[in-house]
NUMILUM-803764 format. One record per atom (N, C-alpha, C): x, y, z; atom name. Coordinates in Angstrom, 3 decimals. Layout:
N
[[X Y Z] "CA"];
...
//
This chain:
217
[[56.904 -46.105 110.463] "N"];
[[56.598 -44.907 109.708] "CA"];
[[55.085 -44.707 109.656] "C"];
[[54.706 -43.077 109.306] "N"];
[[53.143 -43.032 109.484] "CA"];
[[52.763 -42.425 108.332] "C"];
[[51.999 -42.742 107.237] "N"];
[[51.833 -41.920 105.703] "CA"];
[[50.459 -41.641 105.698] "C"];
[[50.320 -40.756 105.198] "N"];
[[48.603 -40.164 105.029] "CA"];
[[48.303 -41.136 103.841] "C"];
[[47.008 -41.661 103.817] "N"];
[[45.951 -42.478 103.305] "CA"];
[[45.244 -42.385 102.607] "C"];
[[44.275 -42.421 101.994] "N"];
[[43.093 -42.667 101.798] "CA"];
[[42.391 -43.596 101.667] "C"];
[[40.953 -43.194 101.968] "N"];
[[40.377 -45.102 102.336] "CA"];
[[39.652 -45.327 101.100] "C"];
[[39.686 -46.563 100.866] "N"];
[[38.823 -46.509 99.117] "CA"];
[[38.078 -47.845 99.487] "C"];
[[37.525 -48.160 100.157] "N"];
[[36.181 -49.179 100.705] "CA"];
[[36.491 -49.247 102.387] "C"];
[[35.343 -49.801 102.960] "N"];
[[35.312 -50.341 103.971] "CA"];
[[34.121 -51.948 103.969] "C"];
[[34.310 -52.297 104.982] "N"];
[[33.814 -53.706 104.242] "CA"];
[[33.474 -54.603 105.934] "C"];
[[32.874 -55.170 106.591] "N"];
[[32.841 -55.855 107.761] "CA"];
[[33.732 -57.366 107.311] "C"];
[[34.418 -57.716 108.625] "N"];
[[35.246 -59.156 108.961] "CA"];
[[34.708 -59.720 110.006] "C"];
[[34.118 -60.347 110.092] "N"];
[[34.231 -61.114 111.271] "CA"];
[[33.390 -60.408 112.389] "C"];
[[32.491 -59.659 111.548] "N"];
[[31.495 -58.698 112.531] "CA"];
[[32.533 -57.472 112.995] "C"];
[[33.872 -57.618 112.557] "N"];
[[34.081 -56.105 113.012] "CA"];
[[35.113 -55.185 111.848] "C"];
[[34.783 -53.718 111.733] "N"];
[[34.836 -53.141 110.637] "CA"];
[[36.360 -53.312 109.636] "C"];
[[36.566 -52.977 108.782] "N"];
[[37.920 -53.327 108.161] "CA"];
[[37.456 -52.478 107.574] "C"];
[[38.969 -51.551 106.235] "N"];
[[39.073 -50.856 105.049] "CA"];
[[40.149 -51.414 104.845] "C"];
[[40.343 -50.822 103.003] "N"];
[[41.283 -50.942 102.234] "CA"];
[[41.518 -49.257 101.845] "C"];
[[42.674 -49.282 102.174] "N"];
[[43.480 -48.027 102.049] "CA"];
[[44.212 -47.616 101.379] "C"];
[[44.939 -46.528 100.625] "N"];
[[45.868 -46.504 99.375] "CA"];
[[46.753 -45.319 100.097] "C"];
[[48.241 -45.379 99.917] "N"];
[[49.200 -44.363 100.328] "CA"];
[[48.576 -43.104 99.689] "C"];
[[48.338 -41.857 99.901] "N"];
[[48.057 -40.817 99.143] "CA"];
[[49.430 -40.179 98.752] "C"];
[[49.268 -39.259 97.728] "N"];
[[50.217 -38.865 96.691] "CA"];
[[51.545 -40.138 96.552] "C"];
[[51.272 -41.005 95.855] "N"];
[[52.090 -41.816 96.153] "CA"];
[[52.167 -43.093 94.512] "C"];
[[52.876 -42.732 93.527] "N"];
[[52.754 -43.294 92.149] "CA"];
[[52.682 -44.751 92.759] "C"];
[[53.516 -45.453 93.707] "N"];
[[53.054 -46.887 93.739] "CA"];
[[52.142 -47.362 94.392] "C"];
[[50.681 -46.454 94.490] "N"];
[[49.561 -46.689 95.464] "CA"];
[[49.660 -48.021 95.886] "C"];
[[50.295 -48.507 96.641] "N"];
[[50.440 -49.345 97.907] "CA"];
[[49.220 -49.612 98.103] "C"];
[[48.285 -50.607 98.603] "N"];
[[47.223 -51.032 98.997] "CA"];
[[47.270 -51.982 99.906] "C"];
[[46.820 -51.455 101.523] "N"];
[[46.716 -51.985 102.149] "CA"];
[[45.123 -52.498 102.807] "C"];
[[45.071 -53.656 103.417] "N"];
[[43.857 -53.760 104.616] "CA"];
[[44.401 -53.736 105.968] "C"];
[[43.408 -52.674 106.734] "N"];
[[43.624 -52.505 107.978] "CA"];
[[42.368 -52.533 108.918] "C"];
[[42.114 -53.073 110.369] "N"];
[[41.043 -52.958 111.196] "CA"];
[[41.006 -51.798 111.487] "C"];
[[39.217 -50.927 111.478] "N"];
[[39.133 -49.936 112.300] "CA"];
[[38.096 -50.016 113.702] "C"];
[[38.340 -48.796 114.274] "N"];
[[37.344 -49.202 115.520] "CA"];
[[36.020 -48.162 115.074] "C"];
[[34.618 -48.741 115.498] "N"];
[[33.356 -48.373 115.203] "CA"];
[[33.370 -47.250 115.193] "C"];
[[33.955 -46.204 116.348] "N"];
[[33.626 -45.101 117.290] "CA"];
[[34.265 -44.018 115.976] "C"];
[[34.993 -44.512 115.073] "N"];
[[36.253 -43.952 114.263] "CA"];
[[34.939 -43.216 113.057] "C"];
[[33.750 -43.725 112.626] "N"];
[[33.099 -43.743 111.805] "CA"];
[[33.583 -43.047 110.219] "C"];
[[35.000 -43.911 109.967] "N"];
[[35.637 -43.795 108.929] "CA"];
[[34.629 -44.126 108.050] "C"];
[[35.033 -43.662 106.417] "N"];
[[34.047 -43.707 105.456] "CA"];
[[35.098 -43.403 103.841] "C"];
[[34.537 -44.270 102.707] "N"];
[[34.997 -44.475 101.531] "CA"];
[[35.725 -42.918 101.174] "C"];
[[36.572 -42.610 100.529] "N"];
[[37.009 -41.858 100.549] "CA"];
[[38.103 -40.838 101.403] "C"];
[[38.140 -41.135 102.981] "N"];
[[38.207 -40.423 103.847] "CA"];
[[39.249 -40.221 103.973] "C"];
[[40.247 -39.263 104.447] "N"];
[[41.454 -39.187 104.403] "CA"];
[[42.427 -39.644 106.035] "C"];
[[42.943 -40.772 106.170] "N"];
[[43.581 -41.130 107.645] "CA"];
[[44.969 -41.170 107.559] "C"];
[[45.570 -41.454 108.652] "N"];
[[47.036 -41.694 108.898] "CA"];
[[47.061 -42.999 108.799] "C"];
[[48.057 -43.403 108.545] "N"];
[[48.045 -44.955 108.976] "CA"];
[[49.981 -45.170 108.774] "C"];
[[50.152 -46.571 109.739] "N"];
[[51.399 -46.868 110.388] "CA"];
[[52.083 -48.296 109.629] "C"];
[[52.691 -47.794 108.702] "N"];
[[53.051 -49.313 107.769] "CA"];
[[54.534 -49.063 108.349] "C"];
[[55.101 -50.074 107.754] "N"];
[[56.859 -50.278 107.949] "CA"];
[[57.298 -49.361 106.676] "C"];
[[58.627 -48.865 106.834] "N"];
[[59.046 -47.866 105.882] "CA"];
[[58.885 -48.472 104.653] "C"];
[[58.506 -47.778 103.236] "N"];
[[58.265 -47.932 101.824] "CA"];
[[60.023 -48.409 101.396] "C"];
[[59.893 -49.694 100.756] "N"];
[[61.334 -49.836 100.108] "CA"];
[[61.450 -48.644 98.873] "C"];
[[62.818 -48.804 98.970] "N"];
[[63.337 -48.163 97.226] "CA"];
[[62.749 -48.914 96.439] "C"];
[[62.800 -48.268 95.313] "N"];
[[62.954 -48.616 93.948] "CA"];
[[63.613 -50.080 93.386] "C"];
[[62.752 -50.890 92.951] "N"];
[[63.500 -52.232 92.412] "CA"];
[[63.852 -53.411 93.856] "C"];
[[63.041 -52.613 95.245] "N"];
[[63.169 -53.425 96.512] "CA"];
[[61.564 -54.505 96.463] "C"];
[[61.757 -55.366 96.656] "N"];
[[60.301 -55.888 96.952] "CA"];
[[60.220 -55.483 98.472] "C"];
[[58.116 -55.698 98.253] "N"];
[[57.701 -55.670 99.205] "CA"];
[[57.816 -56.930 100.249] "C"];
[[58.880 -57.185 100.911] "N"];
[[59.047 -58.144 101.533] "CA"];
[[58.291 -57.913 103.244] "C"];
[[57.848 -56.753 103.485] "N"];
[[57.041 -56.888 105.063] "CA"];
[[56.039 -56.529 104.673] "C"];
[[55.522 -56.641 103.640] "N"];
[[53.687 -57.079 103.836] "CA"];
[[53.093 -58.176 104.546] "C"];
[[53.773 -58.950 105.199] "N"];
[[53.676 -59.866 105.875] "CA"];
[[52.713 -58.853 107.475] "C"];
[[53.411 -57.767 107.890] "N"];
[[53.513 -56.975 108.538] "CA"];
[[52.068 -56.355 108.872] "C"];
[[51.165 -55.991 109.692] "N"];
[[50.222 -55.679 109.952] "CA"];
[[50.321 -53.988 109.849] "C"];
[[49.607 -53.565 109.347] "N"];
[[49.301 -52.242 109.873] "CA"];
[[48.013 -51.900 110.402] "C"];
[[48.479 -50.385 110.677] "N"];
[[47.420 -49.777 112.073] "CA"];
[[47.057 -48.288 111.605] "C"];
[[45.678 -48.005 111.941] "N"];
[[45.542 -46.343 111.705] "CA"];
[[45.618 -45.880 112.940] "C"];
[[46.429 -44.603 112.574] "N"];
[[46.959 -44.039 113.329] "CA"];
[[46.425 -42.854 114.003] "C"];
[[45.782 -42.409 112.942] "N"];
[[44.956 -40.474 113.486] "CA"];
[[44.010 -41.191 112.089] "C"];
[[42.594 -41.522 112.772] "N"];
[[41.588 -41.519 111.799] "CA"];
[[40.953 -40.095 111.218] "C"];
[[41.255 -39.151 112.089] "N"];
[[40.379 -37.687 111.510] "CA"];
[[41.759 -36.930 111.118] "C"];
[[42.595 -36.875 110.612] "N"];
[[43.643 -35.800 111.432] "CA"];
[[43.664 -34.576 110.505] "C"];
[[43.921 -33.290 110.653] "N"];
[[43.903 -32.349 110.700] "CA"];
[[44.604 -32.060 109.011] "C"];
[[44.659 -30.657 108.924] "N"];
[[45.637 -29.930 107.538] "CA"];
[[46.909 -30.386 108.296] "C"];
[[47.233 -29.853 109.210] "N"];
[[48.586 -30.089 109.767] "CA"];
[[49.116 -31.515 109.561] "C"];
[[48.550 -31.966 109.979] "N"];
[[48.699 -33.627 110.158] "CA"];
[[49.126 -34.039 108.610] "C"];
[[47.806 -33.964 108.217] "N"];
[[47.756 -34.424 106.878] "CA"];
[[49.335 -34.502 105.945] "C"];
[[49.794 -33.049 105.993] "N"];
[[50.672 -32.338 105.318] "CA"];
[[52.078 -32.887 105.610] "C"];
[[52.040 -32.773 106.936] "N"];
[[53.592 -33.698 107.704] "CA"];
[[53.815 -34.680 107.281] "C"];
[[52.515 -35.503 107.127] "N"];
[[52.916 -37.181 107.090] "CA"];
[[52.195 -37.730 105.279] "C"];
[[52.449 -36.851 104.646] "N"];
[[52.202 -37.285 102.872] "CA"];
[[53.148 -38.138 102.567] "C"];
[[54.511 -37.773 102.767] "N"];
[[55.550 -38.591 102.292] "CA"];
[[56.051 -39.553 103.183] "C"];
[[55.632 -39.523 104.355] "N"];
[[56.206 -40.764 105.570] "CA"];
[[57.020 -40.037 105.904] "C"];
[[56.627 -40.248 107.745] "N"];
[[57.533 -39.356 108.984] "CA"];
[[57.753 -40.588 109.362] "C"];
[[58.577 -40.368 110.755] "N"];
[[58.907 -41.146 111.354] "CA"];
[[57.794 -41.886 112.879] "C"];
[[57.230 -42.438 113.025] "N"];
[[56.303 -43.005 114.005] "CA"];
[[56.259 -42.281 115.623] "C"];
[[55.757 -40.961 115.700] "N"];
[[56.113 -40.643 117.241] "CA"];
[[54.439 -40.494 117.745] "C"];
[[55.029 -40.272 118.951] "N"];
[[53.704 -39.583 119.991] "CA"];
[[52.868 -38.097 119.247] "C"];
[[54.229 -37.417 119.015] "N"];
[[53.862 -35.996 119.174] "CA"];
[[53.145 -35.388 117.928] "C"];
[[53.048 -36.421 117.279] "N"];
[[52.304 -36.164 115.886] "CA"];
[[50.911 -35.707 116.498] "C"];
[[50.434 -36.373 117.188] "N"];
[[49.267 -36.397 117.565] "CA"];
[[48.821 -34.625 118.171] "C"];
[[50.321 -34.088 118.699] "N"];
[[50.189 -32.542 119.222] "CA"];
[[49.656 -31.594 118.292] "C"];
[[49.816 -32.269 117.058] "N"];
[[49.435 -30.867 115.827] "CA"];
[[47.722 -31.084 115.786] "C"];
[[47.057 -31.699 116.742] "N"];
[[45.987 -31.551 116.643] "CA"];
[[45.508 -30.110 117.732] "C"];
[[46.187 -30.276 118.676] "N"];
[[46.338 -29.226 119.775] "CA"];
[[45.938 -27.361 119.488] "C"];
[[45.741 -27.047 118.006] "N"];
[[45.705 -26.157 117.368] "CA"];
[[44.466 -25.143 118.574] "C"];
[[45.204 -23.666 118.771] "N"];
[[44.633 -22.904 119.798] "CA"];
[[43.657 -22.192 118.804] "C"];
[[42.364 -21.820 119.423] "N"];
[[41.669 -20.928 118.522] "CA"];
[[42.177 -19.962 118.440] "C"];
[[41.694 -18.732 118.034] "N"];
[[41.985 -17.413 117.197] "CA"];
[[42.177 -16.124 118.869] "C"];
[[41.479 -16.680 119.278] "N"];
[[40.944 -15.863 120.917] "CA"];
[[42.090 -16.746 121.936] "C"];
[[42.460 -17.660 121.695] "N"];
[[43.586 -18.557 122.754] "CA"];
[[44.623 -18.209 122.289] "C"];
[[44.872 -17.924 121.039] "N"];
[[46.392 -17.470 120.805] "CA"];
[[46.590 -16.172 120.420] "C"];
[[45.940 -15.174 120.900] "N"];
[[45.958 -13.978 121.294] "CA"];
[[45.751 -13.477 122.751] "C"];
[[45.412 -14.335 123.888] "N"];
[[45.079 -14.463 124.724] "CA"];
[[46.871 -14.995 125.855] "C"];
[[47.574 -15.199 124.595] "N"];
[[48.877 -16.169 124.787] "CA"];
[[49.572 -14.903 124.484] "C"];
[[49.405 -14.377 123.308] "N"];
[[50.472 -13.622 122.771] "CA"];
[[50.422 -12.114 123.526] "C"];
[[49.307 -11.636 124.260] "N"];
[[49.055 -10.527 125.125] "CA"];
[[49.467 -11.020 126.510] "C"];
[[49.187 -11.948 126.886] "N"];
[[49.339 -12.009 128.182] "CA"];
[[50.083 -13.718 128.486] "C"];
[[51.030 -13.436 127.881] "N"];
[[52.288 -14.859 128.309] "CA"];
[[52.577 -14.571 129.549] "C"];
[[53.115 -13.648 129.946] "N"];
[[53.777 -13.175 131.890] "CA"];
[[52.677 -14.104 132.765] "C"];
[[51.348 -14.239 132.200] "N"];
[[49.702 -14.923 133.619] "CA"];
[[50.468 -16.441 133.041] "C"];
[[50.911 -16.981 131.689] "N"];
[[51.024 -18.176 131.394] "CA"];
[[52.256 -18.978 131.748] "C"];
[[51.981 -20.310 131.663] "N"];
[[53.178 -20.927 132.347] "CA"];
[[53.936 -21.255 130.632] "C"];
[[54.782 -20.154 130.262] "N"];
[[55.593 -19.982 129.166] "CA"];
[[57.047 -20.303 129.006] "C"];
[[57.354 -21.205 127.878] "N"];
[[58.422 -21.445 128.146] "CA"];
[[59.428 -21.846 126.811] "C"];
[[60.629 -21.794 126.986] "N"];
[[61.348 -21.719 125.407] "CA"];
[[62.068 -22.825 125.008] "C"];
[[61.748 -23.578 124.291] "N"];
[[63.227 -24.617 123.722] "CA"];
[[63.455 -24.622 122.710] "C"];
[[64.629 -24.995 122.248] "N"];
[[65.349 -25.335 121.070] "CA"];
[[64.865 -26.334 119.844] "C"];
[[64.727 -26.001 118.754] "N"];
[[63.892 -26.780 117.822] "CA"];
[[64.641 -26.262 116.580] "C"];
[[64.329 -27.443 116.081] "N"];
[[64.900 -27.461 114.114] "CA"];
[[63.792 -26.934 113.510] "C"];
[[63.810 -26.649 111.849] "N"];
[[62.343 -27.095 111.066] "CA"];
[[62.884 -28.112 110.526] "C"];
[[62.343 -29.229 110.493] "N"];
[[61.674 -30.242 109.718] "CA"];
[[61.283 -30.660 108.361] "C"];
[[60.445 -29.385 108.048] "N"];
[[59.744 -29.606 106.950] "CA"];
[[59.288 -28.034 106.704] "C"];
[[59.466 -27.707 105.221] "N"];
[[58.698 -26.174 105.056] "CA"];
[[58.150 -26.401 103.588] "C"];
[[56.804 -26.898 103.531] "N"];
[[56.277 -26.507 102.341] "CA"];
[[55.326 -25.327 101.788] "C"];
[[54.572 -25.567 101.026] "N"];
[[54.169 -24.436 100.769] "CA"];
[[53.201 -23.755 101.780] "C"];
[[52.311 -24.856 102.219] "N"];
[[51.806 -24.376 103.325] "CA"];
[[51.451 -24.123 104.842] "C"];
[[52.891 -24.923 104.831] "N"];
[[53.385 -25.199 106.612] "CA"];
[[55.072 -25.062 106.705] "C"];
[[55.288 -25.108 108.208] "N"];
[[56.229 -24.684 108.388] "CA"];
[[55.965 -26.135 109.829] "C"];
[[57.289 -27.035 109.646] "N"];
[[56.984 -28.044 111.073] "CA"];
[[58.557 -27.701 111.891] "C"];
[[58.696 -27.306 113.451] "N"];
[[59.737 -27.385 114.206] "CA"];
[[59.464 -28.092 114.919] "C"];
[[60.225 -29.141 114.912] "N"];
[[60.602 -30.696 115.943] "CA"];
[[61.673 -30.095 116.904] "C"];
[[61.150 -30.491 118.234] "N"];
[[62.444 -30.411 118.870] "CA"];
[[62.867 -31.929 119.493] "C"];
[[64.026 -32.290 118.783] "N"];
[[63.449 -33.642 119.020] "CA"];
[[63.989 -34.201 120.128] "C"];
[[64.964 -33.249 120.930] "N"];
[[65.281 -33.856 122.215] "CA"];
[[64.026 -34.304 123.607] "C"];
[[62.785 -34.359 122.559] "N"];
[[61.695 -34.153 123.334] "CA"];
[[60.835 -35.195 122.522] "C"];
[[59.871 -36.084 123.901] "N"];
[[59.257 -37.030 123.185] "CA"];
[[57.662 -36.811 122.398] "C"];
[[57.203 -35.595 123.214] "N"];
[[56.014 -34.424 123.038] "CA"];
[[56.100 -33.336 122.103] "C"];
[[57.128 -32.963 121.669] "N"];
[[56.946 -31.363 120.762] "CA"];
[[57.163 -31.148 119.883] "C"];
[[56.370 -31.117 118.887] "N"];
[[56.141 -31.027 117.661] "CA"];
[[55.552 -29.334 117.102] "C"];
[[55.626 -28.467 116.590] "N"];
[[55.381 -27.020 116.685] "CA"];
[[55.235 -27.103 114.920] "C"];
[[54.155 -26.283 114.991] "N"];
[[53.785 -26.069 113.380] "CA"];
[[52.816 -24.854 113.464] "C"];
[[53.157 -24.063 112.699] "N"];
[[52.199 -22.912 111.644] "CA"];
[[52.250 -22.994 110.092] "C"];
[[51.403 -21.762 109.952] "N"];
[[51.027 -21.535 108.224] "CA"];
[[52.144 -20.692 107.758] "C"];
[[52.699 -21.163 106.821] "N"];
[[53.933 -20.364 106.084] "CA"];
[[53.850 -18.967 105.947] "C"];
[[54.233 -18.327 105.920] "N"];
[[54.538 -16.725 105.737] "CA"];
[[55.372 -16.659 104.734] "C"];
[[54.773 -15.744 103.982] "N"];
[[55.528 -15.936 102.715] "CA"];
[[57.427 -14.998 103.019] "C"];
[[56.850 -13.797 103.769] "N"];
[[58.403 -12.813 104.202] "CA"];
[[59.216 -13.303 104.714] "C"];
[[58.613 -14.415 105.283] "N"];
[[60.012 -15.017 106.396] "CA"];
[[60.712 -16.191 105.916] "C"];
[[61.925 -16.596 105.369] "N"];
[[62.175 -17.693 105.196] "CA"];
[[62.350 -18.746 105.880] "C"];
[[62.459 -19.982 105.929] "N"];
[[63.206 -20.934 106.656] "CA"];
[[63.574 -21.795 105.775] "C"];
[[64.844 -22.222 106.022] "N"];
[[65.387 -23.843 105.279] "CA"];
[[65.630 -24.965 106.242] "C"];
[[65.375 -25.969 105.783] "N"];
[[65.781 -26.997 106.231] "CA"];
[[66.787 -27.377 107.270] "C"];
[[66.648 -27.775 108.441] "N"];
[[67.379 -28.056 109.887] "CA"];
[[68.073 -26.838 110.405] "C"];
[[67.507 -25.760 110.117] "N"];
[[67.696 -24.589 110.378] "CA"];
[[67.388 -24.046 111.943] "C"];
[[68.018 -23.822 112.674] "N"];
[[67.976 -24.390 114.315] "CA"];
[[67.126 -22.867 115.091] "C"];
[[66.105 -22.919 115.501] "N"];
[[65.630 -21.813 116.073] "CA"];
[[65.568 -21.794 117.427] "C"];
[[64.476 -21.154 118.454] "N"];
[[64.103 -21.079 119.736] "CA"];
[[62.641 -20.499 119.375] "C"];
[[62.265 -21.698 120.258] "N"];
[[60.314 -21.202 120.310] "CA"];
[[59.778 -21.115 121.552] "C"];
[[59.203 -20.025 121.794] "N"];
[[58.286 -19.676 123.245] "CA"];
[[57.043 -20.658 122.574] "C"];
[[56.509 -21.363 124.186] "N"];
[[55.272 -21.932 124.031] "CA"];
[[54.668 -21.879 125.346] "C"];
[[53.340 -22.375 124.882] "N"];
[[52.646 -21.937 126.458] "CA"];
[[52.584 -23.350 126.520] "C"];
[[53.068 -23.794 128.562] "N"];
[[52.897 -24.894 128.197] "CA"];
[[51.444 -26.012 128.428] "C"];
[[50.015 -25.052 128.917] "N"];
[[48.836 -25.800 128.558] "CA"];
[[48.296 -25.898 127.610] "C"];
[[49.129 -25.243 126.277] "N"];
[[48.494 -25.424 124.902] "CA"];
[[49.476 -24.781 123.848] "C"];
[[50.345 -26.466 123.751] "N"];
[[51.580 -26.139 122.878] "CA"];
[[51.461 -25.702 122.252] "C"];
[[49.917 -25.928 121.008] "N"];
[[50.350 -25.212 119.953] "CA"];
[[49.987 -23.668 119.310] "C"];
[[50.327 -22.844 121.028] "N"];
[[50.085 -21.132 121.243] "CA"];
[[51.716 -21.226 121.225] "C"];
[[52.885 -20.408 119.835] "N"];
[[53.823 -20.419 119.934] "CA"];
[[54.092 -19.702 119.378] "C"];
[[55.369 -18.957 119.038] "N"];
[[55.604 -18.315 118.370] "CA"];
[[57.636 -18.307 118.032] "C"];
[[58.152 -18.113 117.243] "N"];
[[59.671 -18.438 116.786] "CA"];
[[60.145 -17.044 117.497] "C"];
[[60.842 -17.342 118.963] "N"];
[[61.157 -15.760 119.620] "CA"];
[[62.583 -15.169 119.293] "C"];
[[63.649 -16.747 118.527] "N"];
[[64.902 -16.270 117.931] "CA"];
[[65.290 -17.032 116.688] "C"];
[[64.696 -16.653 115.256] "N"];
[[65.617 -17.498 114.303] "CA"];
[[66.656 -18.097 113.898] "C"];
[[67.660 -17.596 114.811] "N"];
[[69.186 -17.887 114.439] "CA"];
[[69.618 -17.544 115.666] "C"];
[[69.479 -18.735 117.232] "N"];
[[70.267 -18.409 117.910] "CA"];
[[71.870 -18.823 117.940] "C"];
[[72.782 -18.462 118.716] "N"];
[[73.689 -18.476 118.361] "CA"];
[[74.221 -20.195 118.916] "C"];
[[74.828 -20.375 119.107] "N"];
[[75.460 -22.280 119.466] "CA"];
[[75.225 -22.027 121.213] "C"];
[[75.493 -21.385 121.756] "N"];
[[75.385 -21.473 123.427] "CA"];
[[74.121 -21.134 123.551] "C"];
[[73.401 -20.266 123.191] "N"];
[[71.551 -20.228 123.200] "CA"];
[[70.985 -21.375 122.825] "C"];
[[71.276 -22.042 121.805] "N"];
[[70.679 -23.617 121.679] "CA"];
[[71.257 -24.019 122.397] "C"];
[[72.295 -24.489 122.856] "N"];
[[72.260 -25.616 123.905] "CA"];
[[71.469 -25.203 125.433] "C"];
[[71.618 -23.664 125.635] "N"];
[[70.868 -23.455 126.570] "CA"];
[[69.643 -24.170 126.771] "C"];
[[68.814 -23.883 125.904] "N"];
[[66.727 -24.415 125.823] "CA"];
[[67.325 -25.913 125.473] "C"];
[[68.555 -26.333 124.975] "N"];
[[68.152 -27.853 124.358] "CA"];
[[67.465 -28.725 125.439] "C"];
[[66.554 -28.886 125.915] "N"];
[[66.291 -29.695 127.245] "CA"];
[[64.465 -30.383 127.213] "C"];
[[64.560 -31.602 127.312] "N"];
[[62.745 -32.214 126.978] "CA"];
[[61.863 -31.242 126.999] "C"];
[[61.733 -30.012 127.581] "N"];
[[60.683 -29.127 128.064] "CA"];
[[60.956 -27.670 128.082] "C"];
[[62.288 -27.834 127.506] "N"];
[[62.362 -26.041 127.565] "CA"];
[[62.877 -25.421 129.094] "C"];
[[63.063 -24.229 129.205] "N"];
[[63.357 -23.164 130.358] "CA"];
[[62.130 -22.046 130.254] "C"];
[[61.888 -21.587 131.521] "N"];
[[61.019 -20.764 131.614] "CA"];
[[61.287 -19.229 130.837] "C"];
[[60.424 -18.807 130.076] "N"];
[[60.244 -17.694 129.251] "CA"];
[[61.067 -16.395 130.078] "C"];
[[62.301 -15.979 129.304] "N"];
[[62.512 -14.849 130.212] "CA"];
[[62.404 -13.233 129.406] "C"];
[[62.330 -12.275 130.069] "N"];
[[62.333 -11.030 129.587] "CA"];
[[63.167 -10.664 128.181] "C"];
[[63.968 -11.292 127.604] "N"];
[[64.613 -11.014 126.489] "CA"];
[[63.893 -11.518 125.634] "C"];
[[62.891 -12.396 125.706] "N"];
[[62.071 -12.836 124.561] "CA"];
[[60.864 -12.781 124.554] "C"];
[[60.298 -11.576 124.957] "N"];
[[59.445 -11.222 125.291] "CA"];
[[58.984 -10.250 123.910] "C"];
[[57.692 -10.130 123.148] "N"];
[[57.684 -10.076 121.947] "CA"];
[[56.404 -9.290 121.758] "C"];
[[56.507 -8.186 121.239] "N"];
[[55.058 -7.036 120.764] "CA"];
[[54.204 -8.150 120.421] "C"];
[[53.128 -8.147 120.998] "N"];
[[51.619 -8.962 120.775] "CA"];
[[51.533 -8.500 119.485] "C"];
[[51.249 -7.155 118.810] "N"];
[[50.783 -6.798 117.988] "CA"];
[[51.234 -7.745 116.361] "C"];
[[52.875 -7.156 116.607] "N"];
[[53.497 -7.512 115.399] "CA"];
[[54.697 -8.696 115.849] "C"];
[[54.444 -9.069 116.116] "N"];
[[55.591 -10.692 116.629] "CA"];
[[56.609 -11.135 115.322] "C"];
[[57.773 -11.410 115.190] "N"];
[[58.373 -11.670 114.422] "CA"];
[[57.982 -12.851 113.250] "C"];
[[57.393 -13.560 113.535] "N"];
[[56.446 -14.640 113.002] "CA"];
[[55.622 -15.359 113.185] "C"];
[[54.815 -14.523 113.490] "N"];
[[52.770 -15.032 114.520] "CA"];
[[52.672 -16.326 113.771] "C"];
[[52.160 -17.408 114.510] "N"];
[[51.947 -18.785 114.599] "CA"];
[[50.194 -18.304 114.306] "C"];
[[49.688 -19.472 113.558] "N"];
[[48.383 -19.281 112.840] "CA"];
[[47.389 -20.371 113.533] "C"];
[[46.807 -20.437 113.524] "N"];
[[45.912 -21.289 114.121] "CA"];
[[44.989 -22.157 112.903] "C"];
[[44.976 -23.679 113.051] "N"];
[[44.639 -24.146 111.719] "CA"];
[[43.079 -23.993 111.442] "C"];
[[42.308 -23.547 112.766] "N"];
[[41.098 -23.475 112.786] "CA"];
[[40.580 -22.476 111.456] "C"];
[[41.666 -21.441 110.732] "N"];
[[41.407 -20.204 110.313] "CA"];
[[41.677 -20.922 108.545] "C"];
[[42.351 -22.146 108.697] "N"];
[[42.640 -22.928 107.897] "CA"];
[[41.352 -23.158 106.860] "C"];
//
């Protein structure tokens, strides 16, 4: 599992850097020590990911503190941050919500997808809080899809969509069917999607639910 952090000292071992870290939003602030690398230029306060073994229940001891942990995304993003408060599950693709297109790249996507190598798969949401919206597709070891909530549009929980993405910069996307039907998801269900076709093809202007860019964040 990977939980957002905070670092509350750093301290040298052995000539090479260490912190002590605390689970953020988290009543049993957990306190861990973990090695960092120089290049990371983490600092008291700072907010990181980091990779412990899942948090027991209630009335469980901590029996794998034995267990080393690791930081995971020393800088990581709003996105990041937000996904992994309460503990996700340990993937690659976490790392994609850093991928965030500027303001000019994902308008550049949303005018002219036909020049891009565009393409659609099948994805859940995940997670919808107040200020994100996360679609996992998880038949995929890479794709992770997130924007800024919209307040008009709803989504609930494992609520099964279809997302166009470009695929040199996943996170230019946009939700091209909220509610496809059971043979449209299994269609896109596939590691990478099917190539973007003319039925989901979507007014640049007003798109059913424009994907935000966290830079604007």
């Amino acid at each position: 599992m990977v939980y957002t952090s905070v670092v509350k000292s750093t301290y040298p071992f052995w000539g090479n850097p260490r912190c002590t870290v605390c689970l953020f939003n988290d009543v049993r602030t957990r306190k861990e020590q973990i090695g960092i690398s120089r290049k990371w230029n983490v600092r008291r306060k700072d907010t990181i990911i980091v990779s412990f073994p899942e948090l027991p229940k209630e009335n469980e001891s901590f029996y794998y503190n034995i267990y080393s942990t690791k930081c995971y995304e020393p800088h990581p993003n709003e996105l990041q941050i937000e996904y992994c408060t309460n503990g996700v599950k340990l993937s690659n693709k976490i790392h994609s919500l850093k991928d965030t297109p500027t303001k000019d790249e994902l308008m550049e996507f949303l005018l002219r997808k036909k020049n891009h190598t565009a393409k659609v798969i099948s994805a859940v949401v995940v997670k919808n809080s107040k200020k994100y919206v996360y679609f996992d597709a998880p038949q995929s070891d890479e794709l992770l899809f997130a924007h800024k909530r919209v307040e008009k549009t709803a989504y609930r929980e494992r609520q099964r969509v279809l997302i166009a993405y470009d695929v040199d910069k996943t996170q230019a996307f946009y939700v091209c069917n909220p509610s496809p039907s059971e043979k449209e998801f299994e269609r896109y269900n596939t590691p990478t999607g099917l190539p973007l076709t003319p039925e989901y093809y979507l007014n640049a202007i007003e798109p059913s639910n424009p994907p935000q860019s966290s830079n604007e964040h």
